[in-house]
GUMAR-773030 format. One record per atom (N, C-alpha, C, O): residue number from 1; chain; atom name; x, y, z. Coordinates in steps of 0.05 Angstrom, whole numbers, plus 5000, padded with zeros to 4 digits. Example, Ala and Ser with C-alpha at 12.3 -4.5 7.8 and 13.67 -1.06 7.14 Angstrom:
   i ch at    x    y    z
   1  A  N 5264 4886 5156
   1  A CA 5246 4910 5156
   1  A  C 5264 4934 5156
   1  A  O 5285 4934 5169
   2  A  N 5257 4955 5142
   2  A CA 5273 4979 5143
   2  A  C 5258 5001 5157
   2  A  O 5268 5023 5161
END
This chain:
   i ch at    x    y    z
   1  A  N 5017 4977 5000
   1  A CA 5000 5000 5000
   1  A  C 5018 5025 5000
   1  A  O 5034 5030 5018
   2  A  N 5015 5038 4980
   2  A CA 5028 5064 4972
   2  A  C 5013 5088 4993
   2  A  O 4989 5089 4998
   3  A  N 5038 5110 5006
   3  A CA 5020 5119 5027
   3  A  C 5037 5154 5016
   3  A  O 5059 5154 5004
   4  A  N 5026 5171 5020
   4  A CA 5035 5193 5004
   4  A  C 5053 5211 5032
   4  A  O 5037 5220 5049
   5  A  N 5072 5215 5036
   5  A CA 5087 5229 5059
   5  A  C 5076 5265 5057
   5  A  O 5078 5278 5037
   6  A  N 5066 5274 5080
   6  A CA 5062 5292 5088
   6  A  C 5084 5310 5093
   6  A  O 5103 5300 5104
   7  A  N 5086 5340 5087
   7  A CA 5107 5346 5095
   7  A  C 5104 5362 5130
   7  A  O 5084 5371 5140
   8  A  N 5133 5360 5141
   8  A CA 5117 5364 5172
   8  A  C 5153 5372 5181
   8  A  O 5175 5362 5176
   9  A  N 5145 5393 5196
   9  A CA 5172 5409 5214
   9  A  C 5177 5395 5240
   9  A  O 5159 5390 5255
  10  A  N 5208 5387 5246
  10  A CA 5204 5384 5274
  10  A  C 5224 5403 5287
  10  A  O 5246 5409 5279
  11  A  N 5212 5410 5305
  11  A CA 5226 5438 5316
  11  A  C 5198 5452 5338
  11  A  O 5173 5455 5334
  12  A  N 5219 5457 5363
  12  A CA 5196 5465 5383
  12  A  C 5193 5443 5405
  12  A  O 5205 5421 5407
  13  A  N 5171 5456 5424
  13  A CA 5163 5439 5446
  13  A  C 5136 5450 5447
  13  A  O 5128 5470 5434
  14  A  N 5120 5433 5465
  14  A CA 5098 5438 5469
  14  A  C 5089 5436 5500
  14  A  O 5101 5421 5515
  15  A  N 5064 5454 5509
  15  A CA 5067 5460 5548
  15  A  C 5029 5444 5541
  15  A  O 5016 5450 5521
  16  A  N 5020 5426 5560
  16  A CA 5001 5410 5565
  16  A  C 4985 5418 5589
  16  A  O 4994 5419 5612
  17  A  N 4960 5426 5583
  17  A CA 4942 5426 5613
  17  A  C 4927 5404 5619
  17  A  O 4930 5383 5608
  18  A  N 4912 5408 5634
  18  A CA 4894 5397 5657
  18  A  C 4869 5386 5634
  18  A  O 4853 5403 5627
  19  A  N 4867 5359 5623
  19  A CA 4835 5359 5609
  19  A  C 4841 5330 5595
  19  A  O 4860 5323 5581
  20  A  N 4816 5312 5604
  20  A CA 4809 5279 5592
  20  A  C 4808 5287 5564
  20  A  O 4800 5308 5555
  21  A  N 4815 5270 5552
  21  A CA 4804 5257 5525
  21  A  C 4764 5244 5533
  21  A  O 4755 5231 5551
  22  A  N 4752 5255 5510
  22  A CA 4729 5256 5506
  22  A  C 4730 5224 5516
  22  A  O 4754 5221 5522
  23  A  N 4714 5195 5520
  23  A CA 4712 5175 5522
  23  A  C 4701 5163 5500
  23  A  O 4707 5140 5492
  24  A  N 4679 5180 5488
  24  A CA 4674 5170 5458
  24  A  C 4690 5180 5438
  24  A  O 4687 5166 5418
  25  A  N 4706 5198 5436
  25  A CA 4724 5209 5409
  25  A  C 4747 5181 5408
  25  A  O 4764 5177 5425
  26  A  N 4742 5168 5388
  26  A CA 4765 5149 5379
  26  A  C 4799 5164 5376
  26  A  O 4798 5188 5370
  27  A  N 4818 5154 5378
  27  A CA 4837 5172 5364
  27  A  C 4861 5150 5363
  27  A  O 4863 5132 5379
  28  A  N 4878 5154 5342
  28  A CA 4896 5138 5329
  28  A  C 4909 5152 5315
  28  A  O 4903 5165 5295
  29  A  N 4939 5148 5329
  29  A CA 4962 5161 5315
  29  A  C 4992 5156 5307
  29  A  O 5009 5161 5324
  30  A  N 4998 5147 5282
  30  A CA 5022 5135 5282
  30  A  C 5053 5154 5295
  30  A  O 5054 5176 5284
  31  A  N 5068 5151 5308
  31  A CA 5086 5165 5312
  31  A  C 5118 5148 5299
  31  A  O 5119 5124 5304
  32  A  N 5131 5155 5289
  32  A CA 5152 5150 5275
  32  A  C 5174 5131 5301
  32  A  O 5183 5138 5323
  33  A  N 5174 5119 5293
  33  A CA 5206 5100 5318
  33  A  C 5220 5116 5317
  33  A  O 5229 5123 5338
  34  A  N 5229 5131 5290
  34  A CA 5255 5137 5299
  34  A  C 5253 5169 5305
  34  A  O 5273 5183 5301
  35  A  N 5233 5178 5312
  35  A CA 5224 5199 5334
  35  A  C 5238 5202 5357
  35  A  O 5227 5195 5378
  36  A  N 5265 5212 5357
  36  A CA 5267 5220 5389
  36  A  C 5243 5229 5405
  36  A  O 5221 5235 5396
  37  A  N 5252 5230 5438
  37  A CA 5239 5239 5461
  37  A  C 5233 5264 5451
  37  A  O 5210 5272 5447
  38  A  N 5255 5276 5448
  38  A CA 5254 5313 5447
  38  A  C 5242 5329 5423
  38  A  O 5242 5354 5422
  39  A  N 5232 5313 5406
  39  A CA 5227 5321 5377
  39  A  C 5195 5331 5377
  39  A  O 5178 5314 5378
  40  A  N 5187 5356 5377
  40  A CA 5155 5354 5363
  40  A  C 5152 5357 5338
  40  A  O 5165 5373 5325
  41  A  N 5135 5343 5331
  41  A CA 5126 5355 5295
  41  A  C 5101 5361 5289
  41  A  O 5081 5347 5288
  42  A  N 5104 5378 5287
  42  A CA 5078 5390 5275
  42  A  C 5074 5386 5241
  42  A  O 5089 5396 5224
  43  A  N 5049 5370 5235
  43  A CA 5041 5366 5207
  43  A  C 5019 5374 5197
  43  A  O 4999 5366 5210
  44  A  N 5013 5388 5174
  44  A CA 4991 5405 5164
  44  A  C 4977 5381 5152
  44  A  O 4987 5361 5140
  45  A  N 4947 5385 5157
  45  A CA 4928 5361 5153
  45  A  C 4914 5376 5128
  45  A  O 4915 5400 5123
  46  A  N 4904 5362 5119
  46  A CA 4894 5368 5083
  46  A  C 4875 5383 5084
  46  A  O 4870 5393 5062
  47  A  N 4853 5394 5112
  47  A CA 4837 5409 5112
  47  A  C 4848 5442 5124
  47  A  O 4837 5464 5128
  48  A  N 4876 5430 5125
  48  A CA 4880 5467 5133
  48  A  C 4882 5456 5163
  48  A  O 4879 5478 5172
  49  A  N 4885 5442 5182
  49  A CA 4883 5440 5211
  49  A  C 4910 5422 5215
  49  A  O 4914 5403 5200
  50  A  N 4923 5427 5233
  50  A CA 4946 5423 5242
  50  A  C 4948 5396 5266
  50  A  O 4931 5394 5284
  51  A  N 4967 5379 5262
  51  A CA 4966 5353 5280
  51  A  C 5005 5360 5290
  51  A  O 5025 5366 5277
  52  A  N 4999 5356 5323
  52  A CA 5027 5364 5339
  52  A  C 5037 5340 5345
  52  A  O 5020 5328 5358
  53  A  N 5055 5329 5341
  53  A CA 5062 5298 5356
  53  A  C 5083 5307 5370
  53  A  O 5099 5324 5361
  54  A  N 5083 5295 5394
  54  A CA 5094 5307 5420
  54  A  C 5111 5281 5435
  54  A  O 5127 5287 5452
  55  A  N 5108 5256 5429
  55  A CA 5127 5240 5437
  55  A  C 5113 5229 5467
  55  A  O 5089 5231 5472
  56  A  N 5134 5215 5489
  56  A CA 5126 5199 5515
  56  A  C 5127 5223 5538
  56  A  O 5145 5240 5541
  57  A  N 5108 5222 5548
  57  A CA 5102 5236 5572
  57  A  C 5089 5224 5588
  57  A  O 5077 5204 5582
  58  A  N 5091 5239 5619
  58  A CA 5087 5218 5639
  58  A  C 5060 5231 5664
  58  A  O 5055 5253 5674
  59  A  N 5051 5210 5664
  59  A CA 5017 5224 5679
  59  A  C 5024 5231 5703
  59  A  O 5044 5221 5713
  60  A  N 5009 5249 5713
  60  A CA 5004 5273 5730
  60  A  C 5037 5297 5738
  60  A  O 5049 5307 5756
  61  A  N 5038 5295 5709
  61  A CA 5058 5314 5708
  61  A  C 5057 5334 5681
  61  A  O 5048 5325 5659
  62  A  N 5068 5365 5683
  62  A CA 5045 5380 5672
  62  A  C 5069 5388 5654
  62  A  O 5092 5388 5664
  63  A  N 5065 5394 5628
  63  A CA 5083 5399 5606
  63  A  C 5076 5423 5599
  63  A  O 5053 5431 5598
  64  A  N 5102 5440 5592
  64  A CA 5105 5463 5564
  64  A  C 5109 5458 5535
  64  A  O 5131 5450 5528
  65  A  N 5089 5463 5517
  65  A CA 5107 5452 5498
  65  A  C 5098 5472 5482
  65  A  O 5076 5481 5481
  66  A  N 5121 5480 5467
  66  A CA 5122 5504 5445
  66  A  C 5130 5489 5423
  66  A  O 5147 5471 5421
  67  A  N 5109 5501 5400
  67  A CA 5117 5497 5370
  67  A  C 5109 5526 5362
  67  A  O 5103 5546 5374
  68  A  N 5115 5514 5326
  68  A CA 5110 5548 5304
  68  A  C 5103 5534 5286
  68  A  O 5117 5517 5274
  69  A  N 5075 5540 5281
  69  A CA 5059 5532 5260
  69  A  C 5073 5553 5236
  69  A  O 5083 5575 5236
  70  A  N 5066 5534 5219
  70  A CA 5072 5554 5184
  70  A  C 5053 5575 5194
  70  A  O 5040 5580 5214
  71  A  N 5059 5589 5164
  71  A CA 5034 5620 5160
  71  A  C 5010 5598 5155
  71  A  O 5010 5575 5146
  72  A  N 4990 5616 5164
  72  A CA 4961 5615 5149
  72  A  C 4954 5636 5144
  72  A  O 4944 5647 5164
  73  A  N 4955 5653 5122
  73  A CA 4943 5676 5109
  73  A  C 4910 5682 5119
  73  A  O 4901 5704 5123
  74  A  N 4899 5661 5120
  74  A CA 4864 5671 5124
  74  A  C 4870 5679 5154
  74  A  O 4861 5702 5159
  75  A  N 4884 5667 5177
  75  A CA 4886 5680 5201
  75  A  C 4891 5705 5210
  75  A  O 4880 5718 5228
  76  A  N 4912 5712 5192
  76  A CA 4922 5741 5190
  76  A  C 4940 5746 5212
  76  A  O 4957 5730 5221
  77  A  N 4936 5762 5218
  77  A CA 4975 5765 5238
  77  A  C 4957 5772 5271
  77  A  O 4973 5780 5288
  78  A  N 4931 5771 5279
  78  A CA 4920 5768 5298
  78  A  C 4905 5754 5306
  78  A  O 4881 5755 5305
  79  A  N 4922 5737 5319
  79  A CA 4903 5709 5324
  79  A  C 4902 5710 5366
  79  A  O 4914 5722 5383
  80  A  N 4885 5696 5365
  80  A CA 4878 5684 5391
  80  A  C 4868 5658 5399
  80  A  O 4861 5643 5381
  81  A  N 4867 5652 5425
  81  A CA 4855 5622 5432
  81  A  C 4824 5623 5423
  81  A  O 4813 5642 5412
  82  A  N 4812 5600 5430
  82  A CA 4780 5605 5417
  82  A  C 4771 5596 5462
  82  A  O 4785 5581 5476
  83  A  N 4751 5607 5470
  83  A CA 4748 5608 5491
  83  A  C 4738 5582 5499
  83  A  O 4723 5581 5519
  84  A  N 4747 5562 5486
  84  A CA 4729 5534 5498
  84  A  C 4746 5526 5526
  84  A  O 4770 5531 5522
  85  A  N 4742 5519 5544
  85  A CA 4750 5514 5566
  85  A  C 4770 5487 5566
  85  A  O 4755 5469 5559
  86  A  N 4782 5481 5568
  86  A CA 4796 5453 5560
  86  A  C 4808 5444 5592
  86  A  O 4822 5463 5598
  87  A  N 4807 5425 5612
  87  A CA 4834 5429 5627
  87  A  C 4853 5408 5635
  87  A  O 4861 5399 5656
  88  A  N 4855 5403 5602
  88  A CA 4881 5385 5594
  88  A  C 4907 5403 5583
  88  A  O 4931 5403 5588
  89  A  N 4885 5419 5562
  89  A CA 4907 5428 5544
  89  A  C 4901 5465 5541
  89  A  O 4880 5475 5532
  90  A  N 4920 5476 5549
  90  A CA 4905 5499 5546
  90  A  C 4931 5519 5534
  90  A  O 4954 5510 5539
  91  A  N 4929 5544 5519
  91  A CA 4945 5562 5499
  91  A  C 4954 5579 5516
  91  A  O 4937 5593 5526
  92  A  N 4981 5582 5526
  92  A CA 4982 5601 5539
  92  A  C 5001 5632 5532
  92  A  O 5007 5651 5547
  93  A  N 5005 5627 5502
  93  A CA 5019 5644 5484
  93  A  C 5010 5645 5456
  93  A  O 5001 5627 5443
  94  A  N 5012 5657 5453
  94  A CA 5009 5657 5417
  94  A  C 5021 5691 5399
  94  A  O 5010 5712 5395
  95  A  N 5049 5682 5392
  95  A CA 5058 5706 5389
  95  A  C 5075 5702 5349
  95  A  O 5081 5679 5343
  96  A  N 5080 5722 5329
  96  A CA 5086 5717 5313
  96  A  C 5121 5706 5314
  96  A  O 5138 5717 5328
  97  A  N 5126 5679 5293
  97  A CA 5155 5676 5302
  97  A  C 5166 5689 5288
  97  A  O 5156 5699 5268
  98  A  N 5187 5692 5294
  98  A CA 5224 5706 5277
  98  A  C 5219 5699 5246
  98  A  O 5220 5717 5229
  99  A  N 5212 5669 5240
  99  A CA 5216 5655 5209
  99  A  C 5194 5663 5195
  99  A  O 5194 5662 5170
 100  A  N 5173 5673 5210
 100  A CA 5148 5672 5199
 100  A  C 5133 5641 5208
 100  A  O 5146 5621 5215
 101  A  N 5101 5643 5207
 101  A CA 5081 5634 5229
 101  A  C 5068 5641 5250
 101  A  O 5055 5662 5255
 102  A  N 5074 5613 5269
 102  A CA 5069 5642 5290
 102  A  C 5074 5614 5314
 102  A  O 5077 5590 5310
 103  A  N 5074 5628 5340
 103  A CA 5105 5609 5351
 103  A  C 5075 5602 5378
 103  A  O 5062 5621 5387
 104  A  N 5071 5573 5385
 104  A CA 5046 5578 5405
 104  A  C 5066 5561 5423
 104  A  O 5087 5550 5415
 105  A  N 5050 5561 5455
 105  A CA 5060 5556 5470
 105  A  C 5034 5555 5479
 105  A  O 5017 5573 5477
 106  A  N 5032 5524 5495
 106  A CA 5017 5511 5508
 106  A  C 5021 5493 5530
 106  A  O 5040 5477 5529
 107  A  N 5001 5493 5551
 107  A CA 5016 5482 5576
 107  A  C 5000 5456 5579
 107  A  O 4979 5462 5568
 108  A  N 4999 5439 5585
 108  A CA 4983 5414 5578
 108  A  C 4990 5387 5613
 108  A  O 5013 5382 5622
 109  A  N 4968 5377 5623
 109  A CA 4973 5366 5647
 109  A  C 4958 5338 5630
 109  A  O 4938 5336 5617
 110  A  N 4986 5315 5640
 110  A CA 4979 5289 5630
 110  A  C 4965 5266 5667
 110  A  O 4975 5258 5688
 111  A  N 4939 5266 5652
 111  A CA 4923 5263 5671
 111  A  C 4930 5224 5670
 111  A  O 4937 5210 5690
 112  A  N 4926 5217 5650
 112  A CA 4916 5187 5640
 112  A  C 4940 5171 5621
 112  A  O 4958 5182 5608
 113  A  N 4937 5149 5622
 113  A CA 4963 5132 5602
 113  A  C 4943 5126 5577
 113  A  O 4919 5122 5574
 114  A  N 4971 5129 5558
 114  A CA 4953 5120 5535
 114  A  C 4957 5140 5509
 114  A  O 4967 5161 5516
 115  A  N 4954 5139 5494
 115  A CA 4961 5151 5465
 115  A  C 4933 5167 5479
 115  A  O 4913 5157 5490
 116  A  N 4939 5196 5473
 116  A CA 4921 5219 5486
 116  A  C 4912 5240 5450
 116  A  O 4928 5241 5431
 117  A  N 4891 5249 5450
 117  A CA 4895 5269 5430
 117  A  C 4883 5292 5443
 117  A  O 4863 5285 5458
 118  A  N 4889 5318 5443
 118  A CA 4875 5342 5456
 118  A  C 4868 5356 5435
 118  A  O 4878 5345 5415
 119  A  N 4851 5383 5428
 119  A CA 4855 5401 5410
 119  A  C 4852 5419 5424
 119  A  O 4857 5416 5448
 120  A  N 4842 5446 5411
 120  A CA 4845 5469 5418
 120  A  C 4851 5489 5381
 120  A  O 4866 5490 5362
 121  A  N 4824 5504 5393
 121  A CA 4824 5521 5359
 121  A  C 4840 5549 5365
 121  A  O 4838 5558 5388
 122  A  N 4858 5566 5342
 122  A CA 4865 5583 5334
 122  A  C 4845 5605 5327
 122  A  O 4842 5599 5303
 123  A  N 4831 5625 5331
 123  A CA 4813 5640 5322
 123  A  C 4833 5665 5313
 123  A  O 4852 5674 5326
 124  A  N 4819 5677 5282
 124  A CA 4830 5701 5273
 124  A  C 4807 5730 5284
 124  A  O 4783 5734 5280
 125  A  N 4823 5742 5295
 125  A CA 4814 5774 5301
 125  A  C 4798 5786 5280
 125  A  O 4774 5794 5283
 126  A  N 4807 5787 5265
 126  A CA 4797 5802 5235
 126  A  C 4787 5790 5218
 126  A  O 4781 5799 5196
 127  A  N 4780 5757 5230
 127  A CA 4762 5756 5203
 127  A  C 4745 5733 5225
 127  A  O 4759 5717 5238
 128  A  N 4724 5735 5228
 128  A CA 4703 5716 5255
 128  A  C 4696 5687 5242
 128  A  O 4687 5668 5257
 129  A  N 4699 5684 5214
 129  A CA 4690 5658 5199
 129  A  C 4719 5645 5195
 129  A  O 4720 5629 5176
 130  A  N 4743 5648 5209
 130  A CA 4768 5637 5205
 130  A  C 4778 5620 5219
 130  A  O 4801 5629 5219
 131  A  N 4781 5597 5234
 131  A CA 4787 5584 5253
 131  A  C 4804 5564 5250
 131  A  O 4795 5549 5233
 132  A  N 4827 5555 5260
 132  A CA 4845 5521 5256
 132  A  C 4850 5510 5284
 132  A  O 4855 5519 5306
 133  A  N 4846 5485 5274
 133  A CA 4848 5481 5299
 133  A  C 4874 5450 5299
 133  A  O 4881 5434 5282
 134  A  N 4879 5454 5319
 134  A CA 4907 5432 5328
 134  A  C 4896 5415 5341
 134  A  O 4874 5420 5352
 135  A  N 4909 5389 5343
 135  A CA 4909 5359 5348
 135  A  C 4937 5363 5362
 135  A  O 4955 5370 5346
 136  A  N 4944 5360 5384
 136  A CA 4962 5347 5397
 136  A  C 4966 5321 5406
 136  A  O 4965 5321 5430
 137  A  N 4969 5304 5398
 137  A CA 4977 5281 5408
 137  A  C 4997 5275 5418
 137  A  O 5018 5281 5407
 138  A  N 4999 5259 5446
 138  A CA 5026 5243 5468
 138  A  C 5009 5215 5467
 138  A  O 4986 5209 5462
 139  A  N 5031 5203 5473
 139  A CA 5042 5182 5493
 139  A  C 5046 5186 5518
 139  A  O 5062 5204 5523
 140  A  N 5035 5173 5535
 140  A CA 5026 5184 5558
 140  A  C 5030 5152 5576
 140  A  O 5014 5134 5574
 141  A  N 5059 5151 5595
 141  A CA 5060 5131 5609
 141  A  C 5059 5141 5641
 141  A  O 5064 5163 5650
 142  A  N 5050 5114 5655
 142  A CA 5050 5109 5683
 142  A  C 5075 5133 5696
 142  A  O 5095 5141 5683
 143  A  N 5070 5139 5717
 143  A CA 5081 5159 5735
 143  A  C 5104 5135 5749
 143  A  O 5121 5148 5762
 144  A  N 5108 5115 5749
 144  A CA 5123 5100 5758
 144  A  C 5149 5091 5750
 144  A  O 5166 5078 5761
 145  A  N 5146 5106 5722
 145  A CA 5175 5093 5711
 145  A  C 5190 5124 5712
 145  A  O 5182 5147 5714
 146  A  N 5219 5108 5709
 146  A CA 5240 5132 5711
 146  A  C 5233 5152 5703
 146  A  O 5209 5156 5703
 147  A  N 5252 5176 5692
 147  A CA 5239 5209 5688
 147  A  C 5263 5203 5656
 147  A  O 5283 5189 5650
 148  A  N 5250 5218 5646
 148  A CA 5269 5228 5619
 148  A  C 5279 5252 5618
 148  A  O 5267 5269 5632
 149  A  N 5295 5257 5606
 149  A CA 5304 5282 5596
 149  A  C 5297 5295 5572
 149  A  O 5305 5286 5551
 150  A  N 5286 5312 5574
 150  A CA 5275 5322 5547
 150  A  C 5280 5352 5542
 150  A  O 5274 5368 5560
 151  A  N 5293 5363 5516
 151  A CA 5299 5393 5521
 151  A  C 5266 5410 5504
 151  A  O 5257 5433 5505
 152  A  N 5258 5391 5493
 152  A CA 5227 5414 5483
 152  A  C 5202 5407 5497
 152  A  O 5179 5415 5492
 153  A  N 5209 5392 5513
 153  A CA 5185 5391 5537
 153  A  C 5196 5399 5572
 153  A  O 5212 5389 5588
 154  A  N 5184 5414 5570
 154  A CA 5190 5431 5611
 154  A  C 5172 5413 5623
 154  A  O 5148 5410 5617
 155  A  N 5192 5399 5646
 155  A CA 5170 5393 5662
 155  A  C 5169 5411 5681
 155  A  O 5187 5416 5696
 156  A  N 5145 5423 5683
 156  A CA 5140 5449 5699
 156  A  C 5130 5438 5730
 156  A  O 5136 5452 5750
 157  A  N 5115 5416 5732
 157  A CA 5111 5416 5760
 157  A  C 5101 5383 5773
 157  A  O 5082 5373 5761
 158  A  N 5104 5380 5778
 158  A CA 5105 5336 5782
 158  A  C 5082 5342 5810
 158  A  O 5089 5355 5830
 159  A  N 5060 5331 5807
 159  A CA 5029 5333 5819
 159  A  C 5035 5308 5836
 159  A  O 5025 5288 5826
 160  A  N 5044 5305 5849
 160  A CA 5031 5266 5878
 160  A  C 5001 5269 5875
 160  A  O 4988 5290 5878
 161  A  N 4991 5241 5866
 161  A CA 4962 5225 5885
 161  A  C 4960 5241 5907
 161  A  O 4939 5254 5907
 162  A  N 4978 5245 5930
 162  A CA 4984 5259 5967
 162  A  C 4985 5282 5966
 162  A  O 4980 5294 5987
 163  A  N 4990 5297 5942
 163  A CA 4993 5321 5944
 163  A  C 4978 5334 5970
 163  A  O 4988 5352 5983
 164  A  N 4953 5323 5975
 164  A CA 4937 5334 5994
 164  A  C 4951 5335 6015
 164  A  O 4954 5354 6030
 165  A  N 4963 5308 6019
 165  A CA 4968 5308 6052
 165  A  C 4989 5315 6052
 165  A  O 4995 5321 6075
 166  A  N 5014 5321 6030
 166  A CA 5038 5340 6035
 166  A  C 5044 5350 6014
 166  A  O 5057 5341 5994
 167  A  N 5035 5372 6017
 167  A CA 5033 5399 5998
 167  A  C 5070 5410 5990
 167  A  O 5080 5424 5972
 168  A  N 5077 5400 6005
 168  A CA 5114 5399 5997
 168  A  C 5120 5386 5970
 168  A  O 5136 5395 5954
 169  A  N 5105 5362 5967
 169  A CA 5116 5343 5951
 169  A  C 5106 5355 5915
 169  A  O 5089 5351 5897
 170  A  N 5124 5366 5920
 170  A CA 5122 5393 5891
 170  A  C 5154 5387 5879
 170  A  O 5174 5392 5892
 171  A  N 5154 5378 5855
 171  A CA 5180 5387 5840
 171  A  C 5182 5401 5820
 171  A  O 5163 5399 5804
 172  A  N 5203 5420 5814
 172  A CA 5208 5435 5796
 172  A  C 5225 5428 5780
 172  A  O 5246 5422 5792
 173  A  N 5228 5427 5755
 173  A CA 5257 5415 5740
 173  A  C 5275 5433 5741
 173  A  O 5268 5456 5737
 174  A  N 5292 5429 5744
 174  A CA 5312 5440 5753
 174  A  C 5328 5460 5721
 174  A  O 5333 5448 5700
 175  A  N 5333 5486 5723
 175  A CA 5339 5496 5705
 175  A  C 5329 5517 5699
 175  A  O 5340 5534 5684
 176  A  N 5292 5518 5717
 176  A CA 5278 5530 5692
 176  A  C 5268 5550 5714
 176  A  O 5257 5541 5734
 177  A  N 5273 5580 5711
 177  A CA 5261 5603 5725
 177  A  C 5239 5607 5713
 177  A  O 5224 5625 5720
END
């Protein structure tokens, strides 16, 4: 079976919030083996909507991950989040990049194991009928296995089950003001 290659940037990280995958939305996503840890790619889907592949990440621990989507001309150079509430995955930047595009930054909390997909739409300022929206997909393992090193994913803050009963048990990765 002849399969036609998409073209797709890898470059960037991406930041993960707080939010389930729907229980009825199916989702299925091939990720490449020879995908490093640290690699995201972002690939433009045939309808104009953007798919992020983000690699192994580990539940109840909350990610940064920045990419830079190509230009989209219908968006125009003022874009914003679309106000749907998400609290898995949520936008916490959206600024134009250096190369051209525009460079987002999203913070995203891995709640569950399991090949995850989140979205989250792009809305244009200047034009109200304009919208794209992203597919992020992880890999998403047990909190039990070792920690990785990853330079385009921050781990910004490691959540305990106990958190309640000791509000100490907070880590910060080390590096990152």
């Amino acid at each position: 079976m002849a399969a036609a290659k998409k073209h797709c940037s890898k470059a960037g990280g991406v930041r993960f919030s707080e939010e389930p995958p729907a229980a009825t939305a199916p989702s299925h996503v091939h990720f490449d083996e020879k995908l490093h840890d640290s690699v995201v790619m972002v690939i433009p889907e045939d309808d104009g909507n953007f798919m992020v592949k983000v690699g192994f990440l580990k539940t109840q621990h909350r990610y940064e991950i920045v990419f830079t989507l190509p230009e989209v001309p219908a968006l125009g150079k003022d874009v914003c989040p679309a106000p749907v509430p998400n609290p898995h995955l949520r936008i916490t930047d959206i600024k134009p990049a250096p190369e051209g595009g525009l460079k987002v930054t999203c913070e995203y909390m891995a709640q569950q194991e399991g090949v995850l997909c989140e979205e989250v739409l792009l809305l244009s300022e200047t034009n109200e009928d304009v919208c794209v929206r992203v597919k992020v997909h992880a890999r998403v393992m047990e909190d039990h296995r070792p920690p990785f090193t990853w330079q385009s994913h921050h781990h910004l803050l490691h959540q305990r089950r106990h958190a309640a009963k000791d509000p100490q048990r907070q880590w910060i990765r080390p590096g990152l003001k």
